[in-house]
N, C-alpha and C positions, 0 to 999 in steps of 0.2 A: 243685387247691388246695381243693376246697370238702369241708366239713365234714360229717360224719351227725351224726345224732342223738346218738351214744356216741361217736365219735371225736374228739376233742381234738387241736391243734395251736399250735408254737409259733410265732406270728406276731408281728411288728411291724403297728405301726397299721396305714401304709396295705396290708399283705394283710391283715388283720382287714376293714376296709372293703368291699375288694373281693370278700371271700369271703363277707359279707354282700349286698353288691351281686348279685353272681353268683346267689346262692342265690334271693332275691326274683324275681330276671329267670327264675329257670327256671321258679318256683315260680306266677308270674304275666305274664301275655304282655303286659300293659298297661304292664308299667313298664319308657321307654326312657329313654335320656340324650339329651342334648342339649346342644350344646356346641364350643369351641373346639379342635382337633388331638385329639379323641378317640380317631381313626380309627389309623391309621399310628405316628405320631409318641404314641399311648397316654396323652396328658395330660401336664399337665404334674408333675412326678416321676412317672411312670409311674401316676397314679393311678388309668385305663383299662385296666390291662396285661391282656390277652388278649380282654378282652369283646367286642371288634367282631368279631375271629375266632369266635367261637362263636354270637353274633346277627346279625352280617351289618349291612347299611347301614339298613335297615328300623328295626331298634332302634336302636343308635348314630348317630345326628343329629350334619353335620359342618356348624356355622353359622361364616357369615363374623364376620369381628372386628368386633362389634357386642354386647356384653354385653346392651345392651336388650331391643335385637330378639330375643337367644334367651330371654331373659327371657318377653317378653313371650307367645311362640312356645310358651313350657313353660305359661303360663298358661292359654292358649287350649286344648293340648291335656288339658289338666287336667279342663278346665269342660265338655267332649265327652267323661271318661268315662278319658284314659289315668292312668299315675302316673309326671310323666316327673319327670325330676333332671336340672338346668340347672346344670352345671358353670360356675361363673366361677373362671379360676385362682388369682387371690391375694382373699385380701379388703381390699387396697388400693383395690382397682376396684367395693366393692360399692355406694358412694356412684353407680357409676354408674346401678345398675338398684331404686335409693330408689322410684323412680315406681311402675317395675311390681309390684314385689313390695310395698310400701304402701300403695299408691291401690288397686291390681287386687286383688291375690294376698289382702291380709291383711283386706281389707276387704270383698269380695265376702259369705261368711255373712254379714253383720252388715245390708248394703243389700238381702240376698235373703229375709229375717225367717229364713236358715238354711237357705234350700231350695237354694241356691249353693253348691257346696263347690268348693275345690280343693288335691285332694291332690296335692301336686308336692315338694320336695326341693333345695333351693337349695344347692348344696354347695361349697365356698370352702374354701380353706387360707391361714393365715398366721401372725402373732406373729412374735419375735425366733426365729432358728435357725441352724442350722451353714453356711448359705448365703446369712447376712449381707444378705439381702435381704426388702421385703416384711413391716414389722413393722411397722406399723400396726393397731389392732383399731379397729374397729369398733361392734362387738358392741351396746353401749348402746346407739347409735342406732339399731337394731332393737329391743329390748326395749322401746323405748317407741311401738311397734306395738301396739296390740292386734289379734286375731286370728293373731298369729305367734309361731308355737314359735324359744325361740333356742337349741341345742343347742352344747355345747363339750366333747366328752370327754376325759378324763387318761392312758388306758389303752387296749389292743389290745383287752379281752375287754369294757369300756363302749361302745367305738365299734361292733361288730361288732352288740352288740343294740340298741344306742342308732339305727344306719342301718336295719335291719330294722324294728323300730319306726317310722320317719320317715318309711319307706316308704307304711308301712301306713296311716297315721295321715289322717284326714279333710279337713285343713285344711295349708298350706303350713310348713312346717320348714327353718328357716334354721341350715345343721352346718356347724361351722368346725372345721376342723383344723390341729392345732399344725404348724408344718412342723419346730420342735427334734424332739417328739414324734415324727416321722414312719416313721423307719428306727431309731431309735436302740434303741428295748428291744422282747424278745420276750416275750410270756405266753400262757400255754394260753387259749384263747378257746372259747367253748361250738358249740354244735355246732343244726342248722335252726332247732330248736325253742326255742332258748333268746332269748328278748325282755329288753331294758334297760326299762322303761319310762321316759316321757315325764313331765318334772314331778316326777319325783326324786330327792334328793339320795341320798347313800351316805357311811357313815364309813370314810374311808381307814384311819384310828388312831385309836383310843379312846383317850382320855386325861382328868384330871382338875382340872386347872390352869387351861386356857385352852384356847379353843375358835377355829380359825383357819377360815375360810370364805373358800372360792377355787376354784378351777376351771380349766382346762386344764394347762398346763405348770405353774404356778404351785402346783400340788398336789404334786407331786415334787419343787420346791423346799420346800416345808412340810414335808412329810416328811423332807428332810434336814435341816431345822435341827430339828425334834422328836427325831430320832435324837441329833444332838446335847446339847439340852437335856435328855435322859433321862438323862445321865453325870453334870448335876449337880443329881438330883432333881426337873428337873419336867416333868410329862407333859403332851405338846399333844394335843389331840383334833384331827386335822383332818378337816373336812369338804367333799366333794369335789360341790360344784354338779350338776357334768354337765349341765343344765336351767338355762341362766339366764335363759329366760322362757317359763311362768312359774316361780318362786322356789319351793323347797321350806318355806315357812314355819314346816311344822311341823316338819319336820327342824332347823332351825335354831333355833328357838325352844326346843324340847328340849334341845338340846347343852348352846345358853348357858345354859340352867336348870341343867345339870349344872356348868358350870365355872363359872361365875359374870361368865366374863370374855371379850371377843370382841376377833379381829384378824381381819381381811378384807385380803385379799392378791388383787391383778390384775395383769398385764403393761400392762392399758389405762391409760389416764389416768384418773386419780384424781379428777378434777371430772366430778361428771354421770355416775358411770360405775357400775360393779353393785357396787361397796364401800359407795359411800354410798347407795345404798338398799338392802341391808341392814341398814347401821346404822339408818337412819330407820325401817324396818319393827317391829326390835330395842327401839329406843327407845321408840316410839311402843307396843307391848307390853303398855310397863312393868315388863319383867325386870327384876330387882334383880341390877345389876351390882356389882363391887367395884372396878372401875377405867373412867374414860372407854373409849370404844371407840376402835381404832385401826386406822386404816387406809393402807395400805401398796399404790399403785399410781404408774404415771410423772405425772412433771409436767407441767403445760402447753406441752409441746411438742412438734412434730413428732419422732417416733423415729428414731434420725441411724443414717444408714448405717454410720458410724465405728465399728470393736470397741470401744475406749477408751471413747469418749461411750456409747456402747448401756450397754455394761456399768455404767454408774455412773448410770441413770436407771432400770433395770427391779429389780423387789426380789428380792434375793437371800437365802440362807439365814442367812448373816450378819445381817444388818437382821431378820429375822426372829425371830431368838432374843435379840437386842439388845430387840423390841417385848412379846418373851413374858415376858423377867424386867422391862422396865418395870411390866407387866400385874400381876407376881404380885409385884412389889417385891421385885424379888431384884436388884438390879443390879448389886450390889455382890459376887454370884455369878460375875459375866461372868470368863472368863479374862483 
């Protein structure tokens, strides 16, 4: 599966990931996994698939069910020099390992005046998806870490450079993957040498109207109601995070300078969470807006297992084009 330089292939996420993975572990012997059913059983949705055969038990690390302890275990080998990636399977569970990767992981530079580093790789899946299981984010409550990267990619060929990157990178990286994302679409993804960078943003769709800021799965919903909204004249720009800590400020602060007008879309809950500080960031600016900002994530509640309830709490493309002619005072445009 892994990629040259020139050759190109068409992957879903998670082989994009892993062929990024793959590629790093040949490319440098320091970086192993660490983790629960890596081994055999390949993670959970095969997100390990073939790596213990080809590195052997040495590399791939089989911890017991103790999310901390491998936590903690990826920490320690980080600060002696390795570059390991600390599989936790969903990010429902990442509240469990707050300590080590907050107190330890993200904080270490900052207590060491910088002479501390640890490069490690925190790597989690979750959000709403086709296995109705496991949707909770997270996400905000890492971004309000300092010293930690929070990565969420939208696409096969982001994720592949966006891991190589996270790999590489000095300091601990917290990569969450959509599990809708996971299997569902394929794209030609770049090939050893092609890096995502860390920290910033990318314009999914240029457009002139109104400017949508969001990130993981929530970017492919944008995109479909911009599709939409293009039949009755108005064009969304959406801009696709990748990096939601830290914020690409300048990326965004640009847009809204171009459209004049901003909606911020998440799967997460919308208090406390990466909508309203962008707005606040936005705001505080001083861009000259032509309508309030509007923000479009779940409500204060736990994410229900239920199809029914899921689906009428996370934002859809509908509400989406419904917030972009409120934006550009077309409502009266809606079908």
């Amino acid at each position: 599966m892994s990629s040259s330089t020139t050759t190109r292939q068409a992957l879903t996420m998670r082989e994009a990931i892993l062929d990024g993975m793959r590629e790093e572990m040949r490319r440098d012997e320091s970086v192993l996994l660490i983790g629960q059913d890596l081994r055999a059983f390949e993670g959970p949705l095969k997100s390990t698939e073939g790596l213990w055969e080809e590195f052997g038990d040495a590399r791939v690390v089989e911890t017991p069910i103790c999310e901390s302890s491998a936590t903690s275990m990826g920490v320690g080998a980080a600060v002696v020099g390795m570059r390991p990636i600390v599989e936790i399977m969903f990010s429902d569970l990442m509240p469990i390992v707050a300590t080590p990767v907050i107190q330890l992981a993200a904080n270490l530079r900052f207590m060491t005046a910088g002479v501390g580093r640890v490069p490690m790789v925190i790597r989690t899946r979750g959000g709403d998806g086709p296995y109705r299981a496991h949707p909770q984010n997270y996400e905000a409550l890492f971004t309000h870490s300092p010293g930690l990267t929070v990565v969420v990619p939208s696409n096969a060929r982001d994720a592949k450079g966006l891991i190589k990157s996270a790999i590489r990178f000095e300091d601990p990286v917290l990569f969450i993957e959509n599990i809708f994302l996971y299997n569902a679409y394929r794209m030609e993804v770049g090939g050893e040498d092609e890096l995502v960078p860390l920290g910033r943003a990318a314009i999914a769709r240029e457009g002139r109207d109104a400017t949508v800021v969001t990130y993981g799965r929530s970017v492919r919903t944008a995109q479909t109601a911009a599709q939409q909204l293009a039949r009755e004249g108005i064009e969304l720009e959406v801009l696709d995070l990748r990096t939601v800590a830290p914020l690409d400020d300048e990326a965004i602060l640009a847009s809204v300078a171009r459209t004049r007008r901003l909606i911020v879309v998440h799967e997460a809950w919308a208090t406390g969470g990466i909508g309203a500080e962008v707005i606040s960031r936005v705001t505080r600016s001083g861009a000259a807006l032509e309508h309030p900002p509007i923000l479009l994530g779940a409500p204060d509640v736990p994410v229900p297992w239920a199809e029914p309830l899921r689906d009428s709490l996370l934002p859809t493309a509908a509400g989406i084009a419904a917030a972009a002619r409120q934006a550009v005072g077309a409502e009266a445009a809606a079908p």
